[in-house]
C-alpha atoms as one frame of an Amber mdcrd trajectory, in Angstrom:
protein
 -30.076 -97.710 -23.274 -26.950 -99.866 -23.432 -28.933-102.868 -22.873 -29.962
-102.204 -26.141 -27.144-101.517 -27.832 -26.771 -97.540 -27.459 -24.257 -95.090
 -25.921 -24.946 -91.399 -25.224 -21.939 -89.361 -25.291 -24.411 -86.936 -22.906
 -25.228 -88.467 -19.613 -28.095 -85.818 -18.840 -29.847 -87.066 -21.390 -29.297
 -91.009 -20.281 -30.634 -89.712 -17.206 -33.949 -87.588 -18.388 -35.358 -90.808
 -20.475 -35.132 -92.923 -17.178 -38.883 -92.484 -16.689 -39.138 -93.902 -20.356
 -36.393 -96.788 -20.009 -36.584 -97.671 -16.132 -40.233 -96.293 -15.490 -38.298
 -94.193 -12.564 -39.055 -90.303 -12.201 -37.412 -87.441 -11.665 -36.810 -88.031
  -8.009 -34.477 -90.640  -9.165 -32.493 -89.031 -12.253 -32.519 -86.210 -10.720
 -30.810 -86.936  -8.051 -28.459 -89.082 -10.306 -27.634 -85.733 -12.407 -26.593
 -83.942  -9.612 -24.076 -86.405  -8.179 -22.418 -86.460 -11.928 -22.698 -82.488
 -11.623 -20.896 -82.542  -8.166 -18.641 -85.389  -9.676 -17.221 -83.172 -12.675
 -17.157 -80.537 -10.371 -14.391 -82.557  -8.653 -12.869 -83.723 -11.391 -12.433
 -80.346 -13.270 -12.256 -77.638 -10.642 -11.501 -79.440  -7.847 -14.787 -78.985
  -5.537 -15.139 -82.002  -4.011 -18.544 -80.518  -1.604 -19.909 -83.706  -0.841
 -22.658 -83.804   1.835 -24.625 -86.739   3.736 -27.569 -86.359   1.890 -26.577
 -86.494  -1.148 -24.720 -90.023  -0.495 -27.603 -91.433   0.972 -29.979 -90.323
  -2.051 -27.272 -91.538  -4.221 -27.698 -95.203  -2.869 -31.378 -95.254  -2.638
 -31.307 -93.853  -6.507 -28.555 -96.198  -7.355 -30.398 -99.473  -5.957 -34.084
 -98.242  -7.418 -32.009 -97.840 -10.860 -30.444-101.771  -9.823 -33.663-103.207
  -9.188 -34.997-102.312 -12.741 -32.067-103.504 -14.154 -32.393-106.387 -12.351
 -35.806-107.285 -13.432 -34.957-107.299 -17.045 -34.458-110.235 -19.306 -31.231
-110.695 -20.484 -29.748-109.311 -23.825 -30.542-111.007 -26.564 -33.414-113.137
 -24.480 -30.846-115.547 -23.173
């Protein structure tokens, strides 16, 4: 969305139109929801309940979400 030029004050919602800006599914912002869920957990209550498997699905979600970006052309077709 910022590739074009807009920036959702909601994340969720940056997250839920993957599918329709990244082609990725839910497996992916799903997974990225929850890590900004346990994130703000940390940040305003001070949970920080941070398991293996969410770290690992974190990178595998974070380099699917890299590899789209990758693949597009740049801003402004430079």
């Amino acid at each position: 969305m910022r590739w074009h030029g807009y920036r959702s004050g909601n994340r969720f919602i940056v997250f839920q139109v993957l599918p329709h800006t990244l082609s990725l599914g839910p497996e992916v912002w799903r997974v990225l929801a929850k890590g900004h869920e346990i994130r703000n957990l940390g940040e305003y209550e001070g949970d920080l309940n941070v398991d293996e498997r969410i770290v690992r699905d974190m990178i595998v979600a974070c380099q699917q979400v890299a590899a789209k970006l990758s693949a597009l052309p740049a801003p402004g077709g430079r």
